[in-house]
C-alpha positions in Angstrom: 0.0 0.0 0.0 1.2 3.8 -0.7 1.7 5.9 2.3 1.3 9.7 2.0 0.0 12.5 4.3 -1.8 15.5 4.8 -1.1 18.3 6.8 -3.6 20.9 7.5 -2.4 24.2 9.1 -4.4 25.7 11.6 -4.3 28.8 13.8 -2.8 27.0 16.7 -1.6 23.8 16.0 -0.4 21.6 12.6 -2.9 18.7 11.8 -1.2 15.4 10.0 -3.0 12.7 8.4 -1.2 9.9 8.0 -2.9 7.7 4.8 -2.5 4.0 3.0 -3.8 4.0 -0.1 -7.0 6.2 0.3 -7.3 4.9 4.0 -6.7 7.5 7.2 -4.3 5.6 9.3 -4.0 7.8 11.9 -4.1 11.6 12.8 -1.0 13.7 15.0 -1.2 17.3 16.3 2.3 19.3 16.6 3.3 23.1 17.5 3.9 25.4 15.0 7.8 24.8 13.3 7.4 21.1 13.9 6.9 17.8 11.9 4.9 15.5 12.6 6.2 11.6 13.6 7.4 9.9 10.7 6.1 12.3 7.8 7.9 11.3 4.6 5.7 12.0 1.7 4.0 15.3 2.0 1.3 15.2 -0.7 -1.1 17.7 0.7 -1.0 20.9 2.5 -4.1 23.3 3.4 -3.3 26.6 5.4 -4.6 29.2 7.1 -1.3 30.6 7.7 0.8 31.7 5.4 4.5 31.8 7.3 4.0 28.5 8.3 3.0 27.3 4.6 6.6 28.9 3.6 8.1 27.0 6.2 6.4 23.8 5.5 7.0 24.7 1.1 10.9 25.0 2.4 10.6 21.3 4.6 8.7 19.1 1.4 8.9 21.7 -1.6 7.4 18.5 -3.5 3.4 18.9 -1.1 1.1 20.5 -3.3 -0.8 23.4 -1.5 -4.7 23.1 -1.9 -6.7 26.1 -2.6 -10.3 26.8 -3.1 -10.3 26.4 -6.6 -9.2 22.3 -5.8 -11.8 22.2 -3.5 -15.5 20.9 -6.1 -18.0 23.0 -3.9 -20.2 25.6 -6.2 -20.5 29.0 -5.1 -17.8 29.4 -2.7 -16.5 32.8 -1.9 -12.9 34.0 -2.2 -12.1 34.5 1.4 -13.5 31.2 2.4 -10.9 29.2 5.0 -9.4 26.2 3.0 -10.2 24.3 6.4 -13.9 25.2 6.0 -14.3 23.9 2.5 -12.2 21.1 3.2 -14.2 20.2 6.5 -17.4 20.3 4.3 -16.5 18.6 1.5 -15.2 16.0 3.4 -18.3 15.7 5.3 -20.5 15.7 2.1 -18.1 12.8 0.8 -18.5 10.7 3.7 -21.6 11.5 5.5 -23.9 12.9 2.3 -25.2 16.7 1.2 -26.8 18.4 2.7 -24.9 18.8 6.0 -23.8 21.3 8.1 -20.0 21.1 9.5 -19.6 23.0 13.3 -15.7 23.2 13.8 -14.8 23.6 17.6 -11.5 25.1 16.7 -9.8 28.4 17.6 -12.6 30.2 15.8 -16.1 28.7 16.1 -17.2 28.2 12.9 -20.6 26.9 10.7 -20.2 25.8 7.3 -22.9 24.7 5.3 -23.7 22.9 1.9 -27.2 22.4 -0.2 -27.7 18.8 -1.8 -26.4 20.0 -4.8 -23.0 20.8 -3.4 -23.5 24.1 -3.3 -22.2 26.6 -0.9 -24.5 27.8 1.8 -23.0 30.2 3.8 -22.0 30.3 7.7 -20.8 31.7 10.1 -17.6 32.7 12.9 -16.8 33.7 16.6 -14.2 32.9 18.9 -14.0 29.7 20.2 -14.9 28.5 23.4 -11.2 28.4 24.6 -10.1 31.9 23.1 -13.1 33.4 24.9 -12.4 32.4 28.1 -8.0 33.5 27.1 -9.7 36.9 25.5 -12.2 37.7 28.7 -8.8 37.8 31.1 -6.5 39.7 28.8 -8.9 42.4 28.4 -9.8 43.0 31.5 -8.0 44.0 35.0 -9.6 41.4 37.4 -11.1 38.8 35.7 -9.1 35.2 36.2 -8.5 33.2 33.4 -11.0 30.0 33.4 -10.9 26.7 32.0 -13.4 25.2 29.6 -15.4 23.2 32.4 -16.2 19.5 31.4 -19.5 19.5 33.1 -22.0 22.3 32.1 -21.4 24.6 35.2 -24.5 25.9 37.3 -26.8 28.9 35.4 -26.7 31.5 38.3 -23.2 31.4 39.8 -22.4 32.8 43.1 -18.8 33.2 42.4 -16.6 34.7 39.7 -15.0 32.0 38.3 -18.5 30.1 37.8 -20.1 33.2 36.5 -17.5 33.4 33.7 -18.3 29.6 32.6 -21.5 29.9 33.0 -21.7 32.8 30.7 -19.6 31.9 27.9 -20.4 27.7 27.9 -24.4 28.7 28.1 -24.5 31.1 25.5 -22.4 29.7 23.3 -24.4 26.0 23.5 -27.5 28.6 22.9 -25.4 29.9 19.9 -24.9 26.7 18.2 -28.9 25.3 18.7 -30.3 28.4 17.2 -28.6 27.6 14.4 -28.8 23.7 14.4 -32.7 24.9 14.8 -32.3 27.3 11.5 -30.6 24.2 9.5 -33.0 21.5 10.2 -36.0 23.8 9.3 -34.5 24.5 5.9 -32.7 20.7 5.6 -34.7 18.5 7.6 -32.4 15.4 6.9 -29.4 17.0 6.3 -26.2 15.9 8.4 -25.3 18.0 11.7 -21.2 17.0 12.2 -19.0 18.6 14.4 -15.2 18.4 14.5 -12.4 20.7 16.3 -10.2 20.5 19.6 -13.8 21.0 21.2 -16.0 19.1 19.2 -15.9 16.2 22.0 -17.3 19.2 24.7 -20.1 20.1 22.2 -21.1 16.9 21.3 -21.2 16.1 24.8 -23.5 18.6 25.7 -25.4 19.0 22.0 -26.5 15.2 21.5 -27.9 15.2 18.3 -24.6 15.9 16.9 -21.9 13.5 14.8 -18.4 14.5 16.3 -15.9 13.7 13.4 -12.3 14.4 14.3 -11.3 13.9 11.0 -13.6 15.9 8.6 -10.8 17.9 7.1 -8.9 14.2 6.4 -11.9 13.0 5.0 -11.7 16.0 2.2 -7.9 15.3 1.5 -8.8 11.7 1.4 -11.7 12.9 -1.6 -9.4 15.2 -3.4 -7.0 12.0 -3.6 -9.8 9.7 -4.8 -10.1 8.5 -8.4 
């Protein structure tokens, strides 16, 4: 079997996907500046950032860097994300059109595709763990929280709570109103959600499909015959 890999570059961390054939073998997360375990064959890269797609073009000048215009989606606008177009069209690949991708990442994101593989349309905040980072840089007394596992109590009666409380409720909120908007318009359509914090959302969102490897899944249809 052929072994290659993908490497999608995110705002935080470098995603590798490790592949036989047209099979994901596996999936590794690395800093910024570092290679993943074992990559050889670079045949794909995505990015989002564009110094570390230098440094990656200077590591395996032979990767080919995927745009938007590789990507088969109709309708897509210039300043889409590659990760966004890649997390859907894997997702339409594997799961069917219409679906709705929610990426946990360091921006919260909603992508959406119509049956016909069109572009939809979506939409961005911060994610749950740069709000929590951006609420105690900006202000003077506010503590940094952690992203709690267990939804925390609605009226807290201490700071710490009342910051969890605040961003994990009205995110969850967030993310149902517009799970709500999707299934009126695409009754069956697919609801996935990937990203670092796809595993917290699914946990407290039960209706939806956590797929850690919806941006793979895309590489892995790009590659297909």
């Amino acid at each position: 079997m052929a072994q290659w890999w993908a490497l999608m570059i995110g705002n935080s961390r470098l995603h590798w996907g490790a592949f036989a054939d047209y099979t994901l073998q596996g999936i590794e997360h690395t800093d910024h500046d570092t290679v993943g375990t074992g990559v050889q064959q670079l045949q794909y890269v995505a990015s989002v950032v564009p110094r570390q797609t230098t440094w990656i073009e200077a590591q395996f000048p032979e990767a080919r860097v995927i745009t938007l215009r590789d990507i088969p989606l109709r309708h897509c606008y210039p300043q889409l994300g590659i990760d966004r177009a890649l997390a859907v069209w894997g997702a339409g690949q594997h799961y069917g059109f219409p679906c709705l991708v929610i990426d946990g990442g360091t921006a919260l994101t909603f992508s959406g595709a119509t049956g016909d593989r069109q572009w939809l349309g979506g939409a961005i905040l911060p994610g749950l763990k740069l709000q929590f980072k951006s609420l105690a840089q900006a202000t003077a007394a506010l503590p940094e929280v952690n992203l709690p596992e267990q939804l925390p109590q609605r009226w807290a009666r201490e700071t710490q709570g009342a910051i969890a409380s605040g961003i994990t409720r009205t995110v969850l909120a967030g993310v149902n109103d517009f799970i709500q908007a999707w299934q009126a318009e695409f009754p069956q359509g697919k609801i996935l959600v990937t990203g670092g914090d796809g595993p917290w959302l699914a946990q407290h969102i039960p209706r939806l499909i956590y797929d850690p490897a919806l941006i793979f899944r895309g590489f892995q249809a790009l590659k297909e015959p």
